[in-house]
C-alpha positions, 0 to 999 in steps of 0.5 A: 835418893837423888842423882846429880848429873854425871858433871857435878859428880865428876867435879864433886860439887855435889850440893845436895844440902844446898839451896837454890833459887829456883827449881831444879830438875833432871833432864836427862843427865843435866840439871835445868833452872826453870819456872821464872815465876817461882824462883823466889822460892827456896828448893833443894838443888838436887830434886828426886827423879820422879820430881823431874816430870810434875816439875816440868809440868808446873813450869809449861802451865807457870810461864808457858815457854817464855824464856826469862828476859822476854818475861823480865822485859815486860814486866820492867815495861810494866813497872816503868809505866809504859804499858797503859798508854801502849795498850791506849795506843794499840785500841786506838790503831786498831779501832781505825783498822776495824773501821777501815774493813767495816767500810770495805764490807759494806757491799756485802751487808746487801748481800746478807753478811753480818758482823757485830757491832763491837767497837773492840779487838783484833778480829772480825767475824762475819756470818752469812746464813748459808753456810756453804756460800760461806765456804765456797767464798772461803775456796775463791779467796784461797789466797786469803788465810780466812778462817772458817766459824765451822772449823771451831764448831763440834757440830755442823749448822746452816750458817757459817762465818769468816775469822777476819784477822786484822790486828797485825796487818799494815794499812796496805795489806788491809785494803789488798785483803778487803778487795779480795773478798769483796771481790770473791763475794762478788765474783759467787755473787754473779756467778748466782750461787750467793 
């Protein structure tokens, strides 16, 4: 049988028969509304125990923590239209990003370094053949949170890669980044380890 929690039972507003939109769930001793996308359903206030735990799964895999008015406000954004010129405008403000470092990167093109011609996204990945030039670069420009291709790998391979994250980066943080990986590039370069 289920159990309320100690505060509806003090109060006797145990309501087991009740409907509720929504699911409820025992954590601990207090009773949870959750799973915003499924709260159109109909359940009995007063879920089982042994319910409490599949339930909070479906909720992490249903809404993925987002709290209730975050979710609301997206979709009213998306309801009053707003979302496709957003989406035109962001593609656009990011497609001048990746032109911007694409131009900064030039230099290294000459040195082996290659990148996809993909006019898309928020993130570039460039590759070099010699994956230990790769790392060594990555350790000079620690200053940099430069993400490793190998990092994402099961298995090592003679090349590797930088995640060049850009998406969220103003005009003047994009230049300061691309000047200090060229830079570092530069710096192995002379040094003869490139």
């Amino acid at each position: 049988m289920a159990r309320a929690s100690r505060r509806h039972q003090r109060s006797g507003e145990l309501r087991d028969t009740a409907l509720t939109v929504g699911i409820s769930y025992f954590a601990g001793d207090s009773v949870s509304l959750s799973a915003p996308v499924i709260r159109a359903m109909l359940f009995p206030a007063v879920v089982f125990r042994e319910w409490s735990v599949p339930l909070a799964n479906v909720r992490t895999q249903l809404d993925g923590f987002t709290a209730g008015a975050r979710q609301m406000t997206m979709s009213l954004f998306m309801e009053e239209g707003h979302f496709s010129p957003h989406l035109r405008r962001m593609r656009a403000l990011y497609a001048a990003k990746r032109a911007k470092l694409i131009e900064g990167l030039a230099p290294l093109a000459a040195r082996g370094w290659e990148w996809p011609n993909n006019p898309a996204g928020m993130h570039l990945l460039v590759r070099h053949a010699r994956g230990d030039y790769v790392r060594a670069v990555a350790a000079v420009a620690k200053s940099l949170d430069l993400a490793l291709l190998s990092s994402y790998r099961t298995a090592r391979t003679r090349d590797d890669g930088l995640f060049l994250r850009f998406g969220a980066l103003d005009s003047a943080n994009l230049q300061a980044g691309i000047a200090t990986l060229v830079s570092a590039e530069k710096k192995l370069n002379r040094a003869g380890a490139g």
